[in-house]
N, CA, C and O of each residue as an XYZ file, in Angstrom:
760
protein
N      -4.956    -16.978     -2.897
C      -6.213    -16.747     -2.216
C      -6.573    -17.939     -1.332
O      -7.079    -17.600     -0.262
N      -6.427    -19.346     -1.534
C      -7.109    -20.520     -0.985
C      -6.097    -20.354      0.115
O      -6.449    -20.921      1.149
N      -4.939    -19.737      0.185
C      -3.948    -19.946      1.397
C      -4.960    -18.966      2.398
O      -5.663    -19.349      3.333
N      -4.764    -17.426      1.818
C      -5.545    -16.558      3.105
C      -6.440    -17.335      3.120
O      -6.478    -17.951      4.185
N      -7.328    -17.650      2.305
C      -8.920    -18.054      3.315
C      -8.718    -19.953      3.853
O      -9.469    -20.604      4.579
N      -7.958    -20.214      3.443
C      -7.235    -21.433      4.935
C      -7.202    -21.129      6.169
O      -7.741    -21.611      7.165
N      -6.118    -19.792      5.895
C      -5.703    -19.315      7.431
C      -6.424    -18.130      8.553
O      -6.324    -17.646      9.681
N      -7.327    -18.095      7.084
C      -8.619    -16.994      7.908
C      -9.467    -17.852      8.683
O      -9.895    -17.597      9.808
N      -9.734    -19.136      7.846
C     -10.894    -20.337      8.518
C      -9.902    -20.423      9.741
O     -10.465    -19.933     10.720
N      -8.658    -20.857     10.038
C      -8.309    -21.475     10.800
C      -8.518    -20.229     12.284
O      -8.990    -20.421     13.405
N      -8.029    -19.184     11.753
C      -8.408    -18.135     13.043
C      -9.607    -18.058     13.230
O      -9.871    -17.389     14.229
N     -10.513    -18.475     12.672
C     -11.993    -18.390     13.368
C     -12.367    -19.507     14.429
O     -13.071    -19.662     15.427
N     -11.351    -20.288     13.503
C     -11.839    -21.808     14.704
C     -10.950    -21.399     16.116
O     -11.354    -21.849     17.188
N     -10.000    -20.727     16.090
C      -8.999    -20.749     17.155
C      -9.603    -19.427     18.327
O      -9.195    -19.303     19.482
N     -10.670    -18.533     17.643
C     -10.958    -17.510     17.992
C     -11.578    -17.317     19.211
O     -11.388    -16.371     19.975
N     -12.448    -18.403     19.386
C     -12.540    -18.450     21.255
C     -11.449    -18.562     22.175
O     -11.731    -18.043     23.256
N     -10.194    -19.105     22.119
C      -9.514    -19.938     23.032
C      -8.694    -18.716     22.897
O      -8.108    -18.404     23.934
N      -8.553    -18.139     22.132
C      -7.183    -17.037     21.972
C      -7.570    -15.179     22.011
O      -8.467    -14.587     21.411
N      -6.617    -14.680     22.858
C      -7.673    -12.816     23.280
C      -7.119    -12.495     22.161
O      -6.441    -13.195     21.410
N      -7.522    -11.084     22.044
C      -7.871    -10.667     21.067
C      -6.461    -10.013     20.156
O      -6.202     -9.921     18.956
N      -5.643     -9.578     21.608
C      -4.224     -9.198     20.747
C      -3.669    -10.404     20.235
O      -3.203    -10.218     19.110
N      -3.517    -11.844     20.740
C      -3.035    -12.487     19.915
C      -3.079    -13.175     18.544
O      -2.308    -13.840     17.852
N      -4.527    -12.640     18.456
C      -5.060    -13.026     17.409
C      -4.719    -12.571     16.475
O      -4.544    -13.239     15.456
N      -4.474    -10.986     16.561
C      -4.070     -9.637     15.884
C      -2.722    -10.099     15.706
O      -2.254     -9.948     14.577
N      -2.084    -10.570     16.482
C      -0.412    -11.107     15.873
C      -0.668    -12.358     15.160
O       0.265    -12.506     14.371
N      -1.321    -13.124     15.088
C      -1.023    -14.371     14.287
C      -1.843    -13.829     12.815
O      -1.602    -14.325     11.715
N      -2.442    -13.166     12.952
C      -3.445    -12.672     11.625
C      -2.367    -12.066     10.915
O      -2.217    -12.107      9.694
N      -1.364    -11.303     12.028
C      -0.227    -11.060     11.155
C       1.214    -11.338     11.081
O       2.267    -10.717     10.937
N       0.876    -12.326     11.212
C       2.318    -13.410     11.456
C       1.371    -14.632      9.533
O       1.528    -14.727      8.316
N       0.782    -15.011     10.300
C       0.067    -15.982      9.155
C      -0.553    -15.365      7.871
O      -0.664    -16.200      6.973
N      -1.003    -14.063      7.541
C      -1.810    -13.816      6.899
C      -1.498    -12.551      6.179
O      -1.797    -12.462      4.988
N      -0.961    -11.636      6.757
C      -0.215    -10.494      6.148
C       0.342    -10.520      4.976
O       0.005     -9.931      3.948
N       1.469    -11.440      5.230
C       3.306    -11.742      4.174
C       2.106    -12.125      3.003
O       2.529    -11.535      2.009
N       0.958    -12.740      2.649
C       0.521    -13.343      1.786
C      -0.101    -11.691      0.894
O      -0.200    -11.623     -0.331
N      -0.399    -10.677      1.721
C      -1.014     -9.494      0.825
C      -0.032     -8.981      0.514
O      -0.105     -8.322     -0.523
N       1.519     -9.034      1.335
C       2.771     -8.065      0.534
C       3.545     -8.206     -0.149
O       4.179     -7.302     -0.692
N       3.730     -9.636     -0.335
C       4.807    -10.184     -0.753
C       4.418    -10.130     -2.324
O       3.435    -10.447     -2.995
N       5.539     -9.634     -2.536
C       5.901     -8.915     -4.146
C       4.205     -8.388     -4.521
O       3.682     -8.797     -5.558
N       3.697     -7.768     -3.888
C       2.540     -7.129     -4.309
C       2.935     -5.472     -4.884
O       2.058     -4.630     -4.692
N       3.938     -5.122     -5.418
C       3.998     -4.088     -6.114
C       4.603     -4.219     -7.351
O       4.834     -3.286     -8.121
N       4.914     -5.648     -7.574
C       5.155     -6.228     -8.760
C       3.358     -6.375     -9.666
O       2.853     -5.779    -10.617
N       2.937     -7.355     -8.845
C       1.653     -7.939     -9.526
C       0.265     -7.109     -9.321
O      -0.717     -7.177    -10.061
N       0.385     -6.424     -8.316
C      -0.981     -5.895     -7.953
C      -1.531     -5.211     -9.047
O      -2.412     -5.799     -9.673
N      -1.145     -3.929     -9.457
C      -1.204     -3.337    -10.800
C      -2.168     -3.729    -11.984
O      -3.163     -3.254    -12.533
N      -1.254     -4.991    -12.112
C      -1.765     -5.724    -13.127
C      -2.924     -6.983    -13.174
O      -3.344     -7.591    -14.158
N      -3.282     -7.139    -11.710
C      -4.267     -7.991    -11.493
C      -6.183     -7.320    -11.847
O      -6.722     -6.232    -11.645
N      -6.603     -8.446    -12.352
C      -7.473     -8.088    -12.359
C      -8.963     -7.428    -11.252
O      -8.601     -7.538    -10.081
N      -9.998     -6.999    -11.309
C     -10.766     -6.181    -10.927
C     -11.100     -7.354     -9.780
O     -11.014     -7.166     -8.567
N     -11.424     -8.367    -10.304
C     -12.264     -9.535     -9.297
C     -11.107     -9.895     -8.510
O     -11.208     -9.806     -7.286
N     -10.270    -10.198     -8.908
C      -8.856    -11.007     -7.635
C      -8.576     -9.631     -6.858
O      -7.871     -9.887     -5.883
N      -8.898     -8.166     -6.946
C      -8.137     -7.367     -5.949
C      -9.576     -7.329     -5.304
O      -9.741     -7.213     -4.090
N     -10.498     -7.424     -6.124
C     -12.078     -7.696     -4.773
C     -12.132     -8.579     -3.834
O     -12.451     -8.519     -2.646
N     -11.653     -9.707     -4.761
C     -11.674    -10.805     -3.288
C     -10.262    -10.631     -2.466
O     -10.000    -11.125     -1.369
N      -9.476     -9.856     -3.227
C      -8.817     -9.398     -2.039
C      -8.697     -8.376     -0.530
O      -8.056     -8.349      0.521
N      -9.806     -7.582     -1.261
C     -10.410     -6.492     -0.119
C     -11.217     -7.702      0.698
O     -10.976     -7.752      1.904
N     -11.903     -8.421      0.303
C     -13.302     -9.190      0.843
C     -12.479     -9.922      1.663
O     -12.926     -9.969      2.809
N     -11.149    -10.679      1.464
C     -10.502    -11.452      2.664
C     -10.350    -10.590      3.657
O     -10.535    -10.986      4.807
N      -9.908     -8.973      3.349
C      -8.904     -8.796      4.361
C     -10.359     -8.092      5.412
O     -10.342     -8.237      6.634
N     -11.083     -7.633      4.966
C     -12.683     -7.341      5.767
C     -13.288     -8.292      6.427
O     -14.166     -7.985      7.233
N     -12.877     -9.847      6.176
C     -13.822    -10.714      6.850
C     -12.355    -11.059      7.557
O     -12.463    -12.234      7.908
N     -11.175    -10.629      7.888
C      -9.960    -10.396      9.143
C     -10.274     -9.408     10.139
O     -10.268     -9.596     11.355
N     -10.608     -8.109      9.403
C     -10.942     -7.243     10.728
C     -12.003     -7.405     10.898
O     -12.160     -6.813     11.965
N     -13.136     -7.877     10.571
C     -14.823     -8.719     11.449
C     -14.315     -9.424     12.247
O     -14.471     -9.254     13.456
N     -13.606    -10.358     11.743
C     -12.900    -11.662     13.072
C     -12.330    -10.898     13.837
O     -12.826    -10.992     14.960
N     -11.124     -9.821     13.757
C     -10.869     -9.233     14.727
C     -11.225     -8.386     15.609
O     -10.464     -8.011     16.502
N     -12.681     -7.895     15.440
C     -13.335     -7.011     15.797
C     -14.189     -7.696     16.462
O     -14.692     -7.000     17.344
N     -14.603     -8.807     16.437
C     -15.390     -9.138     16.741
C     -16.748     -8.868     16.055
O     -17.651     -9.117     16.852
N     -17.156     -8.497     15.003
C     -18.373     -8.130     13.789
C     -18.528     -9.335     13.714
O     -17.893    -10.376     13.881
N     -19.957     -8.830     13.296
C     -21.145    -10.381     12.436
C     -20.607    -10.381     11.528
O     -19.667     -9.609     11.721
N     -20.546    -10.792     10.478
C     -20.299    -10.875      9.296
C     -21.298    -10.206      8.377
O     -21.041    -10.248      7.174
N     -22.062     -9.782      8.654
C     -22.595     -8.404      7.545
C     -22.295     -7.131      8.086
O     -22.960     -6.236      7.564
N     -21.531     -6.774      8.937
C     -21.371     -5.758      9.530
C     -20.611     -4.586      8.382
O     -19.459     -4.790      8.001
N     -21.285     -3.553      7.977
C     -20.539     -2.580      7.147
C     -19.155     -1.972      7.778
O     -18.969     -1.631      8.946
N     -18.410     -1.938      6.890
C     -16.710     -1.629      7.634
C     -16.420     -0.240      7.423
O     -16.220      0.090      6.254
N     -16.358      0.596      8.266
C     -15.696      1.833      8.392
C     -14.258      1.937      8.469
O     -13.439      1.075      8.786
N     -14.047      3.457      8.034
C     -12.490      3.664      8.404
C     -11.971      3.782      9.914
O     -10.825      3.863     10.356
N     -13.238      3.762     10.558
C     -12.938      3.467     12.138
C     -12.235      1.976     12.518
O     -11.216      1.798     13.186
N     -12.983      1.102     11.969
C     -12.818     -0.216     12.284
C     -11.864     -0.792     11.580
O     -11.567     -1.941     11.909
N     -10.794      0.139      9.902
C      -9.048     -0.590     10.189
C      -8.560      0.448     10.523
O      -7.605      0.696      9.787
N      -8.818      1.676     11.733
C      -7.667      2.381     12.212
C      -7.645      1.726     13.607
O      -6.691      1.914     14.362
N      -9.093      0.665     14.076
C      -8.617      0.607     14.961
C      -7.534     -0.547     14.967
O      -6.741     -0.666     15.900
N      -7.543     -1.161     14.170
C      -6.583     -2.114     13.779
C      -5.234     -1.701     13.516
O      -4.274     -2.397     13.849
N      -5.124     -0.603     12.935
C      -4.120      0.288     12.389
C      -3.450      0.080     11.183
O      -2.310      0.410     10.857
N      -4.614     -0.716     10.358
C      -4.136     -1.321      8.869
C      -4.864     -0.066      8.196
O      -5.561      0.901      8.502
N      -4.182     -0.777      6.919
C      -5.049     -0.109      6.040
C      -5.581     -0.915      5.077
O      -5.530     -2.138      5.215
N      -6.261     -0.232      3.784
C      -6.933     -1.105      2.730
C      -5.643     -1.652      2.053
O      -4.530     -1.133      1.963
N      -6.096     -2.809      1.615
C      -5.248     -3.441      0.453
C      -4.866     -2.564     -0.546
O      -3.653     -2.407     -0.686
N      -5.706     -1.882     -1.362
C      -5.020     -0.890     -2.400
C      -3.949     -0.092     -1.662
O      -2.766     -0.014     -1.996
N      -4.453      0.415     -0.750
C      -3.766      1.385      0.327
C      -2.333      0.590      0.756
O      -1.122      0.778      0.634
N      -2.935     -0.075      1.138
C      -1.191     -0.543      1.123
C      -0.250     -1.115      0.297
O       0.908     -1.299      0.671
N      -0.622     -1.386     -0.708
C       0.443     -1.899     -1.891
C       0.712     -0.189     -2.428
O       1.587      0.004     -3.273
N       0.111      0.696     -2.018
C       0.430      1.990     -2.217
C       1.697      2.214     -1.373
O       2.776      2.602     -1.821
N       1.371      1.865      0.136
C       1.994      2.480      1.182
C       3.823      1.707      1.055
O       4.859      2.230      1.465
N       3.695      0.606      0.484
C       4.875     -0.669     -0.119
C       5.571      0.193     -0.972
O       6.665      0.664     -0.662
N       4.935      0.456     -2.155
C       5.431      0.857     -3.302
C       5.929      2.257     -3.043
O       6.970      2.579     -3.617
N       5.213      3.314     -2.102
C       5.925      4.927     -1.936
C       7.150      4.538     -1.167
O       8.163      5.165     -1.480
N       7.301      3.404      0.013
C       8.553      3.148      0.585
C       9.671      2.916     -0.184
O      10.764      3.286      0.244
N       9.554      2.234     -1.499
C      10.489      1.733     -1.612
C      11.277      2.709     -2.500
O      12.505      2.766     -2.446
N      10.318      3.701     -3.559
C      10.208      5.101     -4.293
C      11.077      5.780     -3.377
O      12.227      6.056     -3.719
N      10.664      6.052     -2.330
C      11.670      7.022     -1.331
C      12.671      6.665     -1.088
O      13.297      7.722     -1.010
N      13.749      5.428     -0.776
C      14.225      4.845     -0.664
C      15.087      5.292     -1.932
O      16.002      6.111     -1.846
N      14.653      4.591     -3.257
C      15.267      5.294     -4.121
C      15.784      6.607     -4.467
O      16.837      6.859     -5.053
N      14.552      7.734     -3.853
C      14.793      9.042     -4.542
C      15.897      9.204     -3.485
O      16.880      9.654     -4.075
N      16.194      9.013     -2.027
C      16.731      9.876     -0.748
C      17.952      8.692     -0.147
O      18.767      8.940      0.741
N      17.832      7.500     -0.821
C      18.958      6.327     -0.196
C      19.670      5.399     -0.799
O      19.462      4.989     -1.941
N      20.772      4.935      0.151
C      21.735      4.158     -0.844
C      21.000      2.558     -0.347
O      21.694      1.553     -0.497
N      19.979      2.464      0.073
C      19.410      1.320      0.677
C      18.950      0.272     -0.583
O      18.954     -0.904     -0.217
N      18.671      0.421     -1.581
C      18.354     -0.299     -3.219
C      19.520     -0.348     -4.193
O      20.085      0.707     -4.483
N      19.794     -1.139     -4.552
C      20.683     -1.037     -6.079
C      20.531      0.233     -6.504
O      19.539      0.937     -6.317
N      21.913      0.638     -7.305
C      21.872      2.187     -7.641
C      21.099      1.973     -9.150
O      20.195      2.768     -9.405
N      21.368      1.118     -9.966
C      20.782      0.442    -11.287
C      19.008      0.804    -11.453
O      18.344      0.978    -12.475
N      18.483      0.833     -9.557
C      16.820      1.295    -10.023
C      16.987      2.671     -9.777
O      15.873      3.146     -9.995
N      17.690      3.510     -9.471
C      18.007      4.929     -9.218
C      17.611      5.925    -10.830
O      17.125      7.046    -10.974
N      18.135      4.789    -11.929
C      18.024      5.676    -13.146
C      16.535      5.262    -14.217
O      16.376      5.480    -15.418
N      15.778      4.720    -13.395
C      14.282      4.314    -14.044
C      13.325      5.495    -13.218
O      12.152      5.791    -13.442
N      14.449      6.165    -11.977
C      13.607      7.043    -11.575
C      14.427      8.288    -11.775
O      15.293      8.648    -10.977
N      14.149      8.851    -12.746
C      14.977     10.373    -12.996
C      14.111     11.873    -12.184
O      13.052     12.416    -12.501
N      14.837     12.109    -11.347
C      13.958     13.252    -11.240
C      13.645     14.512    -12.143
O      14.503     14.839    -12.963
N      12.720     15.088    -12.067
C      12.420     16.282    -13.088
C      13.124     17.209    -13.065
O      13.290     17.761    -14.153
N      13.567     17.569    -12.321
C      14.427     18.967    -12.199
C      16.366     18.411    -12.995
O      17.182     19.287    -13.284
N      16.669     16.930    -13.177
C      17.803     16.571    -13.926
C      17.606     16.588    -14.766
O      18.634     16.599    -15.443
N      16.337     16.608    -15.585
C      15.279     16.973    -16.835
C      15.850     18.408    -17.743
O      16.392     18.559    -18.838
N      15.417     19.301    -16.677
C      15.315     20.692    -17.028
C      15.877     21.658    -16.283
O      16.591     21.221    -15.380
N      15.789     22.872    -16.365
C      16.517     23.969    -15.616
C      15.072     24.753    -14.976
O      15.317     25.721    -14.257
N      13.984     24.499    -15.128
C      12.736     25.047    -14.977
C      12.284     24.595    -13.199
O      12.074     23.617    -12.481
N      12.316     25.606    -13.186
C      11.588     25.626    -11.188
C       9.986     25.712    -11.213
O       9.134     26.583    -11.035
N      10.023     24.575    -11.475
C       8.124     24.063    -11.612
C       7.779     23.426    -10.394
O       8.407     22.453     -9.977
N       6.880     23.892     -9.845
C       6.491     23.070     -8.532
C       6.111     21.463     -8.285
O       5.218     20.704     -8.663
N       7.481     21.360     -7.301
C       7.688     19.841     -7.392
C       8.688     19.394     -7.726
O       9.223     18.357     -7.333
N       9.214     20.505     -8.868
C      10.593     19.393    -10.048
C      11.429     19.137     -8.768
O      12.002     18.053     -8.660
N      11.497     19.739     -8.140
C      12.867     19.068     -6.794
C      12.646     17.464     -6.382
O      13.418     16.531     -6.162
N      11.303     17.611     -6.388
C      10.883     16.527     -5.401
C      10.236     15.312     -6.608
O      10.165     14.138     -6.247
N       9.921     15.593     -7.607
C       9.102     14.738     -8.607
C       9.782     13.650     -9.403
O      10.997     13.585     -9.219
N       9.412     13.035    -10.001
C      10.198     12.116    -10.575
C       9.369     12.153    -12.348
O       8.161     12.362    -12.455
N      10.166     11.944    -13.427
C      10.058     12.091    -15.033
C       9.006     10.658    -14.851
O       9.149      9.529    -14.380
N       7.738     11.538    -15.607
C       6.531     10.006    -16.351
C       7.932      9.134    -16.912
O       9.071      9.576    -16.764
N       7.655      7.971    -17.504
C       7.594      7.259    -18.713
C       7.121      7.811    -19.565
O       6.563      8.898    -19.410
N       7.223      7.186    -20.723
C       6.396      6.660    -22.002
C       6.565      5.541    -22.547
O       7.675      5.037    -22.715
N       5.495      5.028    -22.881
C       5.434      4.192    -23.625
C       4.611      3.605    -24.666
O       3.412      3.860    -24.773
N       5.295      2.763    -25.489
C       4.737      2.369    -27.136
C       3.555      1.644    -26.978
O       2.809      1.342    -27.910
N       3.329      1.282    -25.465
C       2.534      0.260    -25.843
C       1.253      0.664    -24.468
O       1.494      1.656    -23.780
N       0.411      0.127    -24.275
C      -0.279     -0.221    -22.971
C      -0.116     -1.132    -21.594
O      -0.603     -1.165    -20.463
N       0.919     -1.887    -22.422
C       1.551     -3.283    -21.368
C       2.221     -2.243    -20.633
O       2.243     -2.490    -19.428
N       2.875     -0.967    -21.017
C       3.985     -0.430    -20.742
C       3.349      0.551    -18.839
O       3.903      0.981    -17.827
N       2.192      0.455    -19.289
C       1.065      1.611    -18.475
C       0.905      0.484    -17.082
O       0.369      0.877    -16.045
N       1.343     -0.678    -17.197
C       1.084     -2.071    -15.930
C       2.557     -1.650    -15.361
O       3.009     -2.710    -14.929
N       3.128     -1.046    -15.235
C       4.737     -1.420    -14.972
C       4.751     -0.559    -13.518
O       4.132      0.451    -13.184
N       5.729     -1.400    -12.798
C       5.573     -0.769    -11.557
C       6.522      1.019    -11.563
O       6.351      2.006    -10.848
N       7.366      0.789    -12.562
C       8.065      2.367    -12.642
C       6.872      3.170    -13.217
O       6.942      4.388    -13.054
N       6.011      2.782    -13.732
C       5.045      4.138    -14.483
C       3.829      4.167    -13.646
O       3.153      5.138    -13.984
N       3.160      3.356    -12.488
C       2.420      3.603    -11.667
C       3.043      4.036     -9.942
O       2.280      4.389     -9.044
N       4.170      3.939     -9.821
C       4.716      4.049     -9.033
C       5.824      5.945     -8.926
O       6.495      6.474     -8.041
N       5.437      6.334    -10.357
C       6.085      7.611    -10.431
C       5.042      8.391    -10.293
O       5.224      9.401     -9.614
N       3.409      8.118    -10.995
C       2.606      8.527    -11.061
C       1.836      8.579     -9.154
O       1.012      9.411     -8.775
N       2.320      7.660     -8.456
C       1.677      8.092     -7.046
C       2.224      8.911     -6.243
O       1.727      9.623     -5.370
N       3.675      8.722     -6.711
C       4.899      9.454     -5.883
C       4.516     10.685     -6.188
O       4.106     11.180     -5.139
N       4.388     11.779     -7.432
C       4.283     12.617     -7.744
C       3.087     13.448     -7.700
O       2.919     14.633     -7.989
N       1.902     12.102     -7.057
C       0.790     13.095     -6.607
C       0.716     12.828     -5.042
O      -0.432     12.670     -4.628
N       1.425     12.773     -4.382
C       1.340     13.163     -2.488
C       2.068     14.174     -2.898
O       2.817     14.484     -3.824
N       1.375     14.826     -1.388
C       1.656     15.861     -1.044
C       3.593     15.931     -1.075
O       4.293     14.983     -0.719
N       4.189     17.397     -1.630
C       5.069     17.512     -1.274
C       5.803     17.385      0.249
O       6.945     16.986      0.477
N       4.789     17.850      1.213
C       5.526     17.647      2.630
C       5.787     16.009      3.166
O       6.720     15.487      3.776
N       4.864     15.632      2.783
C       5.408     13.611      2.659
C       6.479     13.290      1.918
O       7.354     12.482      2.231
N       6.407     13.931      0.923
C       7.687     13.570     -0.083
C       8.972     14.032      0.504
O       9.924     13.267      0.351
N       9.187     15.210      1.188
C       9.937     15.738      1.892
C      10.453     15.642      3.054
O      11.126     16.523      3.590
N      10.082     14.208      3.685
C      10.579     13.851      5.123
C      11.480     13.435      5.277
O      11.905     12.521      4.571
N      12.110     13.935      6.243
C      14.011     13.805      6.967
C      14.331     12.571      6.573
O      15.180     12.396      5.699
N      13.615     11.448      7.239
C      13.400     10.082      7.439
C      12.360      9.605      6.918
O      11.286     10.132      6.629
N      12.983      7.905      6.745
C      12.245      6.527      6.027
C      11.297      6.397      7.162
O      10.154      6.146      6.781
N      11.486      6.523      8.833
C      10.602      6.709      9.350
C       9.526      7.318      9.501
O       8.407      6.819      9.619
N       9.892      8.704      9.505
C       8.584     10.060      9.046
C       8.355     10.093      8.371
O       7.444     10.917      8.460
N       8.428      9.676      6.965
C       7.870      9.230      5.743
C       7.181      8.548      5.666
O       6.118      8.843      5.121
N       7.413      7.206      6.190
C       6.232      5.753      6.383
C       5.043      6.888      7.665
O       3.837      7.038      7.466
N       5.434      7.206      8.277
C       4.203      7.808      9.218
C       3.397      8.821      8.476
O       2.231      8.703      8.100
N       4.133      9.746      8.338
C       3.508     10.662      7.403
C       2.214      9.988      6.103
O       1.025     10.226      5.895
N       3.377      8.962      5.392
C       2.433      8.330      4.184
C       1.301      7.401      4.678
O       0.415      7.134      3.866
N       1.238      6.898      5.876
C       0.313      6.352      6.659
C      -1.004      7.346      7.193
O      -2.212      7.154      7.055
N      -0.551      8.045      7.603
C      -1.568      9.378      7.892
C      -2.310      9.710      6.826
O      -3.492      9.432      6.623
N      -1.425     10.431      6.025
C      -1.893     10.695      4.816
C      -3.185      9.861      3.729
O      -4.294     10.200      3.315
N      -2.318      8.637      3.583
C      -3.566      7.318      2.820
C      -4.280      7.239      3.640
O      -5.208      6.617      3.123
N      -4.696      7.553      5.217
C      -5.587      7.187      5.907
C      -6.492      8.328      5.539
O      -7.665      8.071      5.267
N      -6.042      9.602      5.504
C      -6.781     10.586      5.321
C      -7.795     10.674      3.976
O      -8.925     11.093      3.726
N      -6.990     10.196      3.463
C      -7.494      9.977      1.749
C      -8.636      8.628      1.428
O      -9.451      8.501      0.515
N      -8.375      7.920      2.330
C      -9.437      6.615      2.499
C     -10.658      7.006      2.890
O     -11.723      6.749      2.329
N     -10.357      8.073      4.551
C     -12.099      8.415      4.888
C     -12.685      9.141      3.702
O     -13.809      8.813      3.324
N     -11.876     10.313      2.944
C     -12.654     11.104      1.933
C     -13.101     10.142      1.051
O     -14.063     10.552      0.402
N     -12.783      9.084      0.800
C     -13.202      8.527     -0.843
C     -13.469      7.191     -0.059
O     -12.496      6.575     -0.493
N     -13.880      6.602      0.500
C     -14.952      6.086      1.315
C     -15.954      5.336      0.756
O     -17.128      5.707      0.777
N     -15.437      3.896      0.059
C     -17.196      3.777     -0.882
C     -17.925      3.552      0.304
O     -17.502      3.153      1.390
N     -19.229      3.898     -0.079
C     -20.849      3.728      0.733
C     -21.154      2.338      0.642
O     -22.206      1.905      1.111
């Protein structure tokens, strides 16, 4: 956290002298890698206050980039025009890439291929989805419920089948971009 809000202070100071697209590249040149990096390992499991002040950094980025006061209430207008999304939203948008990847490519170790079993290698039952779904976990414990295979089967398996179903890692990331965007304006806190 003290790194983003270093490099958030520092783009404010730089924010006169520099327009506005470049700003938008150094915000994500400097400031990005710090929300993704291995964030589908830890996010999960972080607590309520560190993923708040993690929304709260990345809102007082698009004010700076927007040019907002700083009490300015943030709409889903103001990160599409950015073309980000929320922090939850995107350790979502991380974690379905890499899920797909697995279910449809030889692009990952084949070794994470079998933490994701699909349902239909399960059973002989044509249940809507088993093509496309991937087998819960279980587990003995609650630690077991933090794990990126048991929150990461559980998101995969609730998008829409036609996202799940794209040709391409490309139309997939677009699609799943659309999609979480769509799902952000509905559930929208006030």
């Amino acid at each position: 956290m003290a790194s983003i809000n270093q490099r958030t202070r520092f783009l404010y100071r730089i924010s006169s002298l520099v327009n506005k697209n470049t700003l938008k590249t150094l915000a994500g040149a400097l400031i990005q890698g710090y929300y993704d990096y291995a964030c589908t390992s830890w996010y999960q499991s972080t607590s309520k206050a560190l993923k708040t002040k993690l929304q709260t950094s990345q809102n007082k980025l698009v004010r700076l980039l927007l040019d907002l006061t700083s009490r300015t209430h943030l709409t889903p207008a103001h990160f599409d025009n950015l073309g980000w999304l929320r922090v939850d939203d995107r350790v979502q948008q991380l974690a379905m890439g890499l899920v797909y990847k697995i279910h449809y490519t030889t692009k990952v170790p084949m070794y994470m291929s079998k933490y994701f079993p699909k349902v239909n290698e399960y059973h002989d039952h044509n249940t809507r989805g088993s093509s496309t779904n991937h087998v819960k976990p279980r587990f003995g414990s609650k630690q077991g419920l933090k794990t990126f295979r048991n929150y990461a089967t559980s998101m995969w398996n609730a998008l829409p089948t036609a996202v799940k179903e794209c040709e391409s890692l490309l139309t997939f990331k677009t699609s799943l971009k659309e999609h979480l965007r769509e799902t952000a304006i509905r559930n929208w806190p006030l």
